[in-house]
N, C-alpha and C positions, 0 to 999 in steps of 0.2 A: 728656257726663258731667255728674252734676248731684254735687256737695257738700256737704254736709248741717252746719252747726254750731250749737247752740243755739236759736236760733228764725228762723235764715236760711238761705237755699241758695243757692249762686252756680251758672248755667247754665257750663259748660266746653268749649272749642270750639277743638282746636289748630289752629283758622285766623282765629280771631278773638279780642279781648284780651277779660278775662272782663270782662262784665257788674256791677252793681254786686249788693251784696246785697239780695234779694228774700225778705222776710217767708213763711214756711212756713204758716202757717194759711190765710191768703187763699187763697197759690195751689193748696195740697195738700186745705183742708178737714179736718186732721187740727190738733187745739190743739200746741203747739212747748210745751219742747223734746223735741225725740226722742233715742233714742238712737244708732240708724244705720236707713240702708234698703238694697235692694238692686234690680233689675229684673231679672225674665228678659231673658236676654240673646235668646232665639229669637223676638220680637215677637210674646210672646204678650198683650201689654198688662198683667200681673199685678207691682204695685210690692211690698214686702212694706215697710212701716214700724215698725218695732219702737220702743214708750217703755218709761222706767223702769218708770213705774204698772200695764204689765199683763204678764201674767207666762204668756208664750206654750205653758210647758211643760205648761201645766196641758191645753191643748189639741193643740199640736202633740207627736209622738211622738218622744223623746229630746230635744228641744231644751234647751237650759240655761235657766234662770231668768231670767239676764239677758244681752244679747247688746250687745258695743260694739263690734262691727263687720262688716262683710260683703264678700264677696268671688265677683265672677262669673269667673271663668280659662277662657280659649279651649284646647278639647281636641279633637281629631281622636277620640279613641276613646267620643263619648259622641252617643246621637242628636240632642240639640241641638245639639252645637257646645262646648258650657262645662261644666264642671263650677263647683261652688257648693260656699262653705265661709261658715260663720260663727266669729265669734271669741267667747269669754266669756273676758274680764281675760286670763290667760296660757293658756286654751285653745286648741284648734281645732278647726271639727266641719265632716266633710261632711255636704252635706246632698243625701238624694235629690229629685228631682224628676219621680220617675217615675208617681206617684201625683196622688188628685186633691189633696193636700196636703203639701207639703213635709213630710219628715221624716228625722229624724238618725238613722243606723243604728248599734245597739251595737255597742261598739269588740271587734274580737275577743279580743281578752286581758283586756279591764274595765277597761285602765289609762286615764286620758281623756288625749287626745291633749293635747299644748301647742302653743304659737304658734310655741315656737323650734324645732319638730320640723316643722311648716308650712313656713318658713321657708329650711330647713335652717342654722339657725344653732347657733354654741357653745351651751351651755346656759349657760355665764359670760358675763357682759355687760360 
């Protein structure tokens, strides 16, 4: 698992103690900081790196503006293996990956999802 914060990432390994932090540009080739990223999980080699500065919605279909965090979850009912969600502040978005470009499908009712319905949590905090 790799961990993303500001302009570092630490390598994540539950059999060995993490590593120290390692500068995001040198290794990634992407200028830091970012805001989150995520991997296919199916080893298809595809990282997807999201920053503040660019604003994916403009080109991916449904995605939000700004995205601060992401999510691969192991699922039996999907042909990769994972199903994939991103977060925007208190959203939540699936996201396909059936396509040659990821993209968020409109929510059937128009209402947009939240994190704490992800979650399953109270809506009080």
């Amino acid at each position: 698992m790799v961990v993303f914060r500001g302009h570092y990432f630490w390598l994540l390994d539950q059999h060995r103690v993490p590593g120290p932090a390692r500068p995001i540009t040198p290794a990634w080739g992407v200028p830091s900081p970012i805001d989150t990223a995520f991997t296919r999980c199916n080893c298809q080699g595809k990282t997807y790196i999201f920053k503040p500065a660019v604003s994916i919605s403009i080109s991916w279909k449904g995605f939000p503006s700004s995205i601060t965090a992401a999510a691969s979850v192991p699922s039996a009912s999907t042909p990769d293996g994972y199903k994939y969600y991103v977060f925007s502040r208190s959203q939540s978005f699936s996201v396909r990956m059936d396509s040659g470009r990821p993209a968020v499908p409109k929510a059937r009712n128009n209402a947009p999802p939240r994190s704490h319905d992800f979650f399953k949590c109270s809506a009080r905090a």
